[in-house]
C-alpha positions as CSV (number, residue, x, y, z in Angstrom):
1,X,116.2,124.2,131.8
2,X,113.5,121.4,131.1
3,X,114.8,118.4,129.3
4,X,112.3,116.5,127.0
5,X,112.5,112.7,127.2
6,X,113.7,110.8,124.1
7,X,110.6,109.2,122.5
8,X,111.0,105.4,121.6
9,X,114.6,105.3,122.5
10,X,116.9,103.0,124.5
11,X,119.7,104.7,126.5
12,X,123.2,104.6,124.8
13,X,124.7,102.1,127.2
14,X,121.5,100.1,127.6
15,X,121.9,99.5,123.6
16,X,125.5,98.8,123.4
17,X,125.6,96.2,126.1
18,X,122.1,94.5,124.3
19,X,124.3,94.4,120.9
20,X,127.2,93.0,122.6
21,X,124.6,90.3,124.3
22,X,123.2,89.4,120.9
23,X,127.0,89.1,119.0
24,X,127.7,87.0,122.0
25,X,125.0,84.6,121.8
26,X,125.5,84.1,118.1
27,X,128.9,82.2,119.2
28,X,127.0,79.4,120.7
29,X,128.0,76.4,119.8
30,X,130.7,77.3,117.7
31,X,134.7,76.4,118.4
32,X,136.4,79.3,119.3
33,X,139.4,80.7,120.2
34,X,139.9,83.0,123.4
35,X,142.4,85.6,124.1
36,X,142.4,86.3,128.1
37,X,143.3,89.2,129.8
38,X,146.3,86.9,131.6
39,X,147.5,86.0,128.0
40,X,146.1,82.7,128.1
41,X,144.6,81.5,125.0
42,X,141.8,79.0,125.2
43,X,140.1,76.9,122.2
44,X,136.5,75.7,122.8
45,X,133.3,75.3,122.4
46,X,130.9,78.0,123.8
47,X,127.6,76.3,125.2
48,X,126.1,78.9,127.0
49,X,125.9,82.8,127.0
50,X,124.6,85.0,130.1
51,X,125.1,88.9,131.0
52,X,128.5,88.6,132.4
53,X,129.7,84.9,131.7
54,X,130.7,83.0,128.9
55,X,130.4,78.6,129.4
56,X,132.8,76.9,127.3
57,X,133.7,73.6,126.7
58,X,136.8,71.6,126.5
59,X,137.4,68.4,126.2
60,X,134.3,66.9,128.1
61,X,134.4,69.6,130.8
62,X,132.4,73.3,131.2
63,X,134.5,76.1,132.2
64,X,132.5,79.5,133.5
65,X,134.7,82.6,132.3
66,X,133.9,85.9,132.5
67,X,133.1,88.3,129.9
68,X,135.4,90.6,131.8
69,X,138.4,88.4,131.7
70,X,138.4,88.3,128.0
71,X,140.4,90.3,126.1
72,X,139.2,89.1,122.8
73,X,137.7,86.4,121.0
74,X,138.1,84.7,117.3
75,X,135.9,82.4,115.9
């Protein structure tokens, strides 16, 4: 069986995980609320967006937290 490449597609998880970049970046700057996996609930401000982490800011200090420590976020 010969498989014909998509043409002018991305992969499925290539996609998913560049939409979840873009929402994610869209939260910089603004306060937020996040819901970690630990049940810890944290209220910043996000000032940075990468890959696999999330820099916050509260009070006048950066926190690092990963995306996969989140469980959810509000804003």
């Amino acid at each position: 069986m010969n498989k014909q490449p998509k043409k002018g597609g991305k992969r499925p998880q290539q996609k998913r995980q560049q939409q979840n970049f873009e929402y994610a970046r869209r939260l910089n700057g603004k306060k937020v609320k996040i819901h970690l996996r630990n049940g810890e609930i944290l209220e910043a401000e996000v000032t940075g967006v990468s890959n696999y982490e999330i820099i916050i800011k509260i009070d006048d200090k950066e926190i690092l937290v990963y995306k996969h420590a989140i469980d959810y976020i509000e804003y």
